[in-house]
C-alpha positions as CSV (number, residue, x, y, z in Angstrom):
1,X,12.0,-189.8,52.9
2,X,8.1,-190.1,53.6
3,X,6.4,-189.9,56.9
4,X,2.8,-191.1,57.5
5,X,1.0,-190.7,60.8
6,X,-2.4,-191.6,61.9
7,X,-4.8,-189.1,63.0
8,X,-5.2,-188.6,66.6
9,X,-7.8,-190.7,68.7
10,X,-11.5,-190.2,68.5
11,X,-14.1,-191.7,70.9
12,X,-14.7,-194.1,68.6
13,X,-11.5,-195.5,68.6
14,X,-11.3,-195.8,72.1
15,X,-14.6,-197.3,72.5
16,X,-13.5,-200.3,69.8
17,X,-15.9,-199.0,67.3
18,X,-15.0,-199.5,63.5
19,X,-14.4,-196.3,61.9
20,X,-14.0,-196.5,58.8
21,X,-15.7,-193.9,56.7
22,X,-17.7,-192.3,59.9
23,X,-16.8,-188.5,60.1
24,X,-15.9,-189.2,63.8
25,X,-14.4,-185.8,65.5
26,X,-11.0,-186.2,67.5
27,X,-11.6,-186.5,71.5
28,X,-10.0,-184.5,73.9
29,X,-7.1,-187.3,74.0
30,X,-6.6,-186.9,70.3
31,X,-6.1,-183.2,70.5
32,X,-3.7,-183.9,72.7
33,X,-1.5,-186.4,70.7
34,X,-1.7,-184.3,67.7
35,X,-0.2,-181.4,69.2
36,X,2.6,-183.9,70.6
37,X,2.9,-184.9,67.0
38,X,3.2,-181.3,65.8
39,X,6.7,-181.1,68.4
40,X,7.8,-184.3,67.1
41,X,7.2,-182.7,63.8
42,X,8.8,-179.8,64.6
43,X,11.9,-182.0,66.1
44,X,13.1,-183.8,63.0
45,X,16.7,-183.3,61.5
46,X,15.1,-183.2,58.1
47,X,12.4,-181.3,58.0
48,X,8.8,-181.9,56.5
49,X,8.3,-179.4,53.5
50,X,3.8,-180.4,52.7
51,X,1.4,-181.9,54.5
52,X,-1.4,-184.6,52.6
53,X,-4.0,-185.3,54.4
54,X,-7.7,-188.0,54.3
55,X,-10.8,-185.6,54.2
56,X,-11.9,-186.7,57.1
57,X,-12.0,-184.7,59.9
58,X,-10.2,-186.7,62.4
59,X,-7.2,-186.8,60.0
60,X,-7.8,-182.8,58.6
61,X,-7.5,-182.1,62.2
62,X,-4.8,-183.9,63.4
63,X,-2.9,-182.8,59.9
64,X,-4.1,-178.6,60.8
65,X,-2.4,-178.7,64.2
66,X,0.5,-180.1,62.8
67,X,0.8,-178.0,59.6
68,X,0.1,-174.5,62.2
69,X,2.7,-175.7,64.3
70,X,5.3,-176.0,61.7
71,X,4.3,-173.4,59.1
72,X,3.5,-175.9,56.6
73,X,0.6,-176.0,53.4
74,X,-1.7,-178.4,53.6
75,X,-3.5,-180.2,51.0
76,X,-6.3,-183.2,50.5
77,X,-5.9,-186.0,49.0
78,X,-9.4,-188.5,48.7
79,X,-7.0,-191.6,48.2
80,X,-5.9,-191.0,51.4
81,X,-8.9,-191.7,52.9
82,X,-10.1,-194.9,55.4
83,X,-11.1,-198.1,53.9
84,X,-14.7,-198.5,53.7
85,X,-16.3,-201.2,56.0
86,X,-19.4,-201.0,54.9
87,X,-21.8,-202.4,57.1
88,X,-19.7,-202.9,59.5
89,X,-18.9,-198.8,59.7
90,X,-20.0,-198.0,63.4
91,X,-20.1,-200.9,65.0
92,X,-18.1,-202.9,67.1
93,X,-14.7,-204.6,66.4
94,X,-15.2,-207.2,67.9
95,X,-17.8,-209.2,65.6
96,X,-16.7,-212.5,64.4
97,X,-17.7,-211.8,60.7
98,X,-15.9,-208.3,60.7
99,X,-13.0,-210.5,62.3
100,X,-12.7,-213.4,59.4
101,X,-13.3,-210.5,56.8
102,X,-10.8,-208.2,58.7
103,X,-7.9,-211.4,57.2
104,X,-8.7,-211.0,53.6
105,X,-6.2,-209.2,51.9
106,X,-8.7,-209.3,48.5
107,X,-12.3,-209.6,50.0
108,X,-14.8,-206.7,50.2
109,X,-16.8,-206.0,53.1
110,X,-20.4,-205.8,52.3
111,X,-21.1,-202.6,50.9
112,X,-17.5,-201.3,51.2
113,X,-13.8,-202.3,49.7
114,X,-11.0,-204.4,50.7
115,X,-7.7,-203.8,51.7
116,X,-6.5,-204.5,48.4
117,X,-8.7,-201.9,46.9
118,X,-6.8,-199.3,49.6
119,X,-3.5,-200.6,48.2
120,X,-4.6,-200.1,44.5
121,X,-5.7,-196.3,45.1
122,X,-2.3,-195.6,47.6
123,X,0.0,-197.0,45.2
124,X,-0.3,-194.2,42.3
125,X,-0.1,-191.3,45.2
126,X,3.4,-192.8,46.4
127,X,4.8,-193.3,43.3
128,X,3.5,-189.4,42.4
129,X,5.5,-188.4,45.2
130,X,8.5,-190.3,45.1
131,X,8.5,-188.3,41.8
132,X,8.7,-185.2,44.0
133,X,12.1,-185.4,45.3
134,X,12.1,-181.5,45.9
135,X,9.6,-182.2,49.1
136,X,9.5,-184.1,52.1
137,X,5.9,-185.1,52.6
138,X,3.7,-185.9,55.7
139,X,0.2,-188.0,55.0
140,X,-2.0,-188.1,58.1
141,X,-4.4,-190.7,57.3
142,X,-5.3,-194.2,59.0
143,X,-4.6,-197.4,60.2
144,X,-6.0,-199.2,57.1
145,X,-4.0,-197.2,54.9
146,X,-0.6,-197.0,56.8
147,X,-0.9,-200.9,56.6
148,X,-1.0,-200.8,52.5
149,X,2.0,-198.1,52.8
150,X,3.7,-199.9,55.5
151,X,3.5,-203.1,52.9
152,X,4.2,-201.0,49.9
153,X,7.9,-200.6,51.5
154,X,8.2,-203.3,54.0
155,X,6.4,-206.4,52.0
156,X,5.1,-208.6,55.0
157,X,3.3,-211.6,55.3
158,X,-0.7,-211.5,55.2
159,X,-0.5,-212.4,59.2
160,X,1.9,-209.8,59.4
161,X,-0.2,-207.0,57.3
162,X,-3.5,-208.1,59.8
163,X,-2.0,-207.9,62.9
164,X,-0.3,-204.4,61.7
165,X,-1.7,-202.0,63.6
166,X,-0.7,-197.9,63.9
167,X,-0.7,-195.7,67.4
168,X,-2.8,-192.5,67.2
169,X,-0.5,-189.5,66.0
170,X,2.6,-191.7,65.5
171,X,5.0,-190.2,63.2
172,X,6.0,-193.2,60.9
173,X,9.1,-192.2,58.6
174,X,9.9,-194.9,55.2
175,X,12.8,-194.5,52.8
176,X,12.3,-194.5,48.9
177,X,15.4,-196.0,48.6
178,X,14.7,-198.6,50.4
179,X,11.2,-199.5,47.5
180,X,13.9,-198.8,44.8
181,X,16.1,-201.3,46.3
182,X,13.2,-204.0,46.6
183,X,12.3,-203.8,43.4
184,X,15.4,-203.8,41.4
185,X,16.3,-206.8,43.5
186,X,12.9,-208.2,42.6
């Protein structure tokens, strides 16, 4: 089993500003749903053994109430980290360029990466760690990348990968025998 859950929300988030790369803190809101996150944590049958986390500090955050919570080590991971929007970074979601680019699965955003570069860089790390069947691991990361994990296990449609979108703090849980099942079918 792997869980995944997105950091709690910042200010940003709530305002509908892209934040891709940004070092945007967590708001008051987010502290909150992390620490709701930590009893969910805290709740599960089978529990979490390691914590990855994004570097940034909206994830590191949400991952270090967590982790405290539940006694659990903590590590980095850069692959973890949010797509890069490039010039779009900061501003709002709303733009109609940022919305046609935000549908291609293989196009870069000016001065940043595309969704398939994400899916390129998470693939290796959840391969490493299906390796790893002594652990059960939690990544706290982001939307971006929970879509690329959500579609390593659970192949979707590119409308379906698009409209994908992850709650703030939501505990996310995917089976590896579900991928191994998928691709011995394939």
């Amino acid at each position: 089993m792997l869980y995944v859950a997105r950091h709690g929300e910042t200010e940003w988030n709530k305002q509908g500003i892209i934040t891709g790369r940004s070092d945007i803190a967590l708001s008051e809101e987010g502290y909150q749903q992390a620490a709701l996150l930590a009893e969910e944590v805290a709740m599960l049958e089978v529990p979490i053994t390691k914590i990855i986390h994004s570097p940034l500090e909206r994830a590191r955050e949400t991952a270090r109430i967590v982790g405290e919570k539940n006694q659990l080590p903590m590590s980095v991971d850069e692959r973890l980290i949010e797509l890069d929007y490039g010039d779009y970074d900061g501003t709002s979601d709303e733009q109609p360029g940022y919305l046609k680019l935000r549908t291609q699965f293989a196009v870069r955003y000016p001065n940043g990466e595309s969704l398939m570069d994400v899916y390129a860089r998470i693939v290796p790390l959840l391969e490493e760690l299906e390796q790893d069947s002594d652990n059960i691991y939690l990544l706290v990361c982001h939307n971006s990348v929970i879509r690329a994990i959500k579609n390593y296990f659970e192949p979707l449609d590119n409308e379906q990968v698009f409209n994908y979108r992850t709650p703030n703090a939501k505990l996310i849980g995917f089976d590896w025998k579900k991928i191994a099942a998928i691709i011995k079918s394939a």
